[in-house]
C-alpha positions as CSV (number, residue, x, y, z in Angstrom):
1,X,0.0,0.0,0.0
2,X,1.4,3.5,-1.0
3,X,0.6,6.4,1.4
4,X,0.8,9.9,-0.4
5,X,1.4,12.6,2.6
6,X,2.6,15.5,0.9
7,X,5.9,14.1,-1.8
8,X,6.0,10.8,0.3
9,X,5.4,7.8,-1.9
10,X,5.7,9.9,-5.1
11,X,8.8,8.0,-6.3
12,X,9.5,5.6,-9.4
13,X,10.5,2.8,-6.3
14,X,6.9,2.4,-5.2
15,X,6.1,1.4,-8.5
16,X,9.4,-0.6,-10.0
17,X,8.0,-3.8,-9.0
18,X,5.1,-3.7,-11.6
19,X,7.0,-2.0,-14.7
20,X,8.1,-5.7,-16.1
21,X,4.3,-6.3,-16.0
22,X,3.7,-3.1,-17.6
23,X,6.2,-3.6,-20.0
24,X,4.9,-7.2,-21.1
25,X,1.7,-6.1,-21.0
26,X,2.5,-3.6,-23.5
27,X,4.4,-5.6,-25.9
28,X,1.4,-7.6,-26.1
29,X,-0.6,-4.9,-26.8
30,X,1.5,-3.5,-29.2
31,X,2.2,-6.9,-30.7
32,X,-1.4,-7.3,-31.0
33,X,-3.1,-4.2,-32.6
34,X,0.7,-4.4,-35.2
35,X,-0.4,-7.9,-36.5
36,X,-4.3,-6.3,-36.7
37,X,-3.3,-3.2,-38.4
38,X,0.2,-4.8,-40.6
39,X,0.9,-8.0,-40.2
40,X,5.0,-7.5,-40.3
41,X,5.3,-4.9,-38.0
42,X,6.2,-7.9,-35.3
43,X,9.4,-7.6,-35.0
44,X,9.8,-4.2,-35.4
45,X,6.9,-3.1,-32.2
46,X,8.6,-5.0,-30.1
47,X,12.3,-3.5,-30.8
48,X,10.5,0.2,-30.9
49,X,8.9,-0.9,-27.3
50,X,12.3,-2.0,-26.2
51,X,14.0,0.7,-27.3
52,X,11.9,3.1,-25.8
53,X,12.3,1.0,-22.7
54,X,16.0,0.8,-22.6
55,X,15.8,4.6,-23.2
56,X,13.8,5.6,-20.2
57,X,15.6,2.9,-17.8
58,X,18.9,4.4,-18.9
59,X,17.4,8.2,-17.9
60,X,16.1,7.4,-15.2
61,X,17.6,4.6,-13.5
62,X,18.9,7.0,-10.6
63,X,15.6,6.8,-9.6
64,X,16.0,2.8,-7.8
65,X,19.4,2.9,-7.5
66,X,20.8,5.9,-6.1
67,X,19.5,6.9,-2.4
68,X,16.6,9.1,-2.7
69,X,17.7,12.9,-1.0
70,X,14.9,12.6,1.8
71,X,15.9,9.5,3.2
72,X,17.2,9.8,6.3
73,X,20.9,8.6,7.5
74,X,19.4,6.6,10.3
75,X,23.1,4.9,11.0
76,X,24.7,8.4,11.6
77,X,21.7,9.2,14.2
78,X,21.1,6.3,15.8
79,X,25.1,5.7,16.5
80,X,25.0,8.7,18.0
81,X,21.9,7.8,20.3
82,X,23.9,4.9,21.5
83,X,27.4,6.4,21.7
84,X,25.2,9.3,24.5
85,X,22.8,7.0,25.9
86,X,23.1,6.4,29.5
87,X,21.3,3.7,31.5
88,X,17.9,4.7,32.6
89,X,17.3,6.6,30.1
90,X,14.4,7.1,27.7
91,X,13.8,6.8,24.4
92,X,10.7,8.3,23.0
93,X,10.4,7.6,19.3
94,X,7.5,7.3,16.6
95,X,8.8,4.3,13.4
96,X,11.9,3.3,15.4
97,X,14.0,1.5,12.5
98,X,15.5,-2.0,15.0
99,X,17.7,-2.6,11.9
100,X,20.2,0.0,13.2
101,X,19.1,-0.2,16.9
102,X,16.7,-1.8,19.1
103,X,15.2,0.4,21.3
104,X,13.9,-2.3,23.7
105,X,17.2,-3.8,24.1
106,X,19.1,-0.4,24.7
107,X,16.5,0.9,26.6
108,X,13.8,-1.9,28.3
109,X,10.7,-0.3,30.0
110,X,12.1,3.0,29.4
111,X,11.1,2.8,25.6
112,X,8.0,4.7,24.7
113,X,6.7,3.6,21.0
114,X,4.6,6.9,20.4
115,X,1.9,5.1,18.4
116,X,-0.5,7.4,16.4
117,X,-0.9,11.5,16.4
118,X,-4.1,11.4,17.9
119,X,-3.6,8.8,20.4
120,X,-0.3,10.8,22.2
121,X,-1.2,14.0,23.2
122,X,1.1,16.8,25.1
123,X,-0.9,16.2,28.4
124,X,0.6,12.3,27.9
125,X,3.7,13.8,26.6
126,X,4.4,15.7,29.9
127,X,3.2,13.0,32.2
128,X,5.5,11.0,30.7
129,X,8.9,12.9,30.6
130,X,8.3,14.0,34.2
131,X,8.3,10.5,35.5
132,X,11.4,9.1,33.5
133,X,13.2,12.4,34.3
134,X,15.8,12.6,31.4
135,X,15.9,10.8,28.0
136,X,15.7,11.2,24.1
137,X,13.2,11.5,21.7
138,X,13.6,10.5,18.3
139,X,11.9,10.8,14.8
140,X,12.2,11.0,11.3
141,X,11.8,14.5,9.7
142,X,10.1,13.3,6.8
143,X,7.3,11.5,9.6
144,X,7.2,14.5,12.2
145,X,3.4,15.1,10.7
146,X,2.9,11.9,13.1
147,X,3.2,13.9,16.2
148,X,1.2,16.4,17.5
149,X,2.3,19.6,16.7
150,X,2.2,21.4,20.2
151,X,4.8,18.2,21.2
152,X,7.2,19.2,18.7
153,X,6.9,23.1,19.5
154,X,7.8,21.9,23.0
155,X,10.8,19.4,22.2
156,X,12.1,22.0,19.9
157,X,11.9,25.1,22.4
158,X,12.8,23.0,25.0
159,X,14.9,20.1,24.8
160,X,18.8,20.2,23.5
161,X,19.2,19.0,19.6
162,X,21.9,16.6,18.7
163,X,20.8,16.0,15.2
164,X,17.9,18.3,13.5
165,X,16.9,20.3,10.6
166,X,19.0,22.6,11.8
167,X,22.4,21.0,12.5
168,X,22.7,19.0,9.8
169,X,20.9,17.0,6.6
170,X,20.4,13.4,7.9
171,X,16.5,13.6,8.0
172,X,16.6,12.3,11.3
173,X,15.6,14.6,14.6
174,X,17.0,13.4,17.6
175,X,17.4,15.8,21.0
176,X,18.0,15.5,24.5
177,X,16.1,16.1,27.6
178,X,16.5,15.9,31.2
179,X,15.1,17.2,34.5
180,X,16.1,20.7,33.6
181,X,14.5,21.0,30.3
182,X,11.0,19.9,31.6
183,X,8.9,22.6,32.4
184,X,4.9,22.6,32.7
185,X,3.5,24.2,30.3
């Protein structure tokens, strides 16, 4: 399933695992209505369709192979989550990637999974930081429209950045907290 938020899902990868189908079902097409309308233009549809093909695949074949410029360097941020963590602390993140790190088994019952926007809101958000007292939260740029937007405000007027928008280009927002940082708001 492709989910179209804003230019996310709007990429040639989404769909590179039906363009053989696509392309088949073409020369069959082609093949087809060339024997209907000349009965030796055969051979030459089906170069003309490979051609074109080869063509466009040669243009464009940055678009599966080369790393698209909004995914996010989750190695770079997620080393650095582990080179700073400290036991006890926690880890709030929303579409934690375990193939880099596993939150669970750096963190335990300090690892909050912030589920859906709706379902986390700041009064949660608060109650939660105050009881684990210092700790990181953790998100993809690309994803922040998960969270509700008063959290952010408050993590980014708060809370110390080690990667962001700001710092650098990894697509990955990861900052800092502790008992100092919390304030009610």
């Amino acid at each position: 399933m492709v989910y179209l938020i804003g230019n996310e899902g709007r990429d040639y990868r989404y769909i590179a695992h039906i363009v053989p189908f696509v392309v088949c079902t073409l020369l069959l097409v082609v093949t087809y209505c060339g024997k209907v309308v000349w009965r030796g233009s055969y051979p030459w549809a089906m170069v003309i369709v490979w051609l074109i093909s080869g063509l466009l695949f040669i243009q464009d074949y940055k678009l599966i192979y080369v790393r698209h410029p909004w995914a996010p360097f989750y190695s770079v941020a997620y080393a650095s989550l582990k080179s700073q963590y400290k036991p006890g602390d926690a880890i709030f993140a929303q579409n934690f990637k375990t193939y880099y790190l596993d939150p669970v088994a750096l963190a335990g019952t300090h690892y909050h999974k912030i589920s859906k926007k709706s379902d986390y809101l700041l009064d949660q958000f608060l109650a939660d930081i105050q009881a684990e007292g210092h700790g990181w939260v953790i998100w993809e740029l690309h994803k922040a429209h998960h969270w509700q937007r008063d959290i952010l405000e408050y993590v980014y007027d708060r809370f110390k950045p080690i990667h962001n928008s700001y710092l650098d280009d990894l697509g990955v927002e990861l900052f800092y907290f502790d008992e100092t940082m919390i304030t009610p708001q």
